[in-house]
C-alpha positions in Angstrom: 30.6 -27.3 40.6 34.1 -26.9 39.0 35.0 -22.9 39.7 36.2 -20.8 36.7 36.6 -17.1 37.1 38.5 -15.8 40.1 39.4 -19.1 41.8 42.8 -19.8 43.3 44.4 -21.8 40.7 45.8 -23.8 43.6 42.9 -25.2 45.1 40.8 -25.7 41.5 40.5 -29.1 41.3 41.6 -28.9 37.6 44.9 -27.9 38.8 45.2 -30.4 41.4 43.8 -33.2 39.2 46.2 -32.7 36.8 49.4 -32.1 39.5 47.5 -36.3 40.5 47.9 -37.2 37.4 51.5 -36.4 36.5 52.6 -37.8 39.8 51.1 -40.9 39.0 52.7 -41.2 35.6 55.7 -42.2 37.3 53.8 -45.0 39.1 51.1 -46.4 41.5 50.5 -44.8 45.0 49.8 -46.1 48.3 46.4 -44.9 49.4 48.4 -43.9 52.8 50.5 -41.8 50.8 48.0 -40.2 48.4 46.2 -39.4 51.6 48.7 -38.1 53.7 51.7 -36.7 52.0 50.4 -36.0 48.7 48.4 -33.4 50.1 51.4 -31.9 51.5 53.3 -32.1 49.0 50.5 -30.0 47.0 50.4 -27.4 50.2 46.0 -28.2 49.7 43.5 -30.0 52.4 42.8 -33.4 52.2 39.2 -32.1 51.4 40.9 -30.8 47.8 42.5 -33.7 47.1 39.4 -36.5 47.7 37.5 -33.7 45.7 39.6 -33.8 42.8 40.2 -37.8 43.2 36.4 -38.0 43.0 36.4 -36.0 39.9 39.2 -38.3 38.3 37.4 -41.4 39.5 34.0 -40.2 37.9 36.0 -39.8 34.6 37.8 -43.3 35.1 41.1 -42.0 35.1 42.1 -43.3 38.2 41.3 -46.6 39.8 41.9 -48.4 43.6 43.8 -51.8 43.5 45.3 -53.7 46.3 45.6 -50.5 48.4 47.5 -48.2 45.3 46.2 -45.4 43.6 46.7 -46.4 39.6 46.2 -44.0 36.4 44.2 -45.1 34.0 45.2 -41.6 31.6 46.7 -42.1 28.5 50.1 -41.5 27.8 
């Protein structure tokens, strides 16, 4: 369920896809990373940002290789 009315634009995994998205326009990330700091970075759970990943996976915008997170979004 993607929330709409009255959700926290922080934590809406809209939001948070997108904020994935432009971080990885400047490159591949190490799943470590994406796991760890990213989430941090965001100031939003680790359950927020696998949510939103899923979501971005699902929609083959983002792909695993050789342990780095890679866009597949077009420029």
């Amino acid at each position: 369920m993607i929330p709409d009315l009255g959700c926290d634009p922080k934590i809406n995994i809209l939001t948070i896809g997108a904020s994935i998205l432009q971080r990885l326009n400047t490159g591949p990330i190490e799943v470590e990373d994406f796991l760890v700091r990213l989430p941090k970075d965001l100031d939003v759970s680790m359950d927020h940002i696998i949510l939103s990943a899923d979501w971005l996976f699902t929609l083959n915008l983002i792909k695993i290789s050789e342990n780095m997170v890679v866009s597949h979004a077009a420029k």
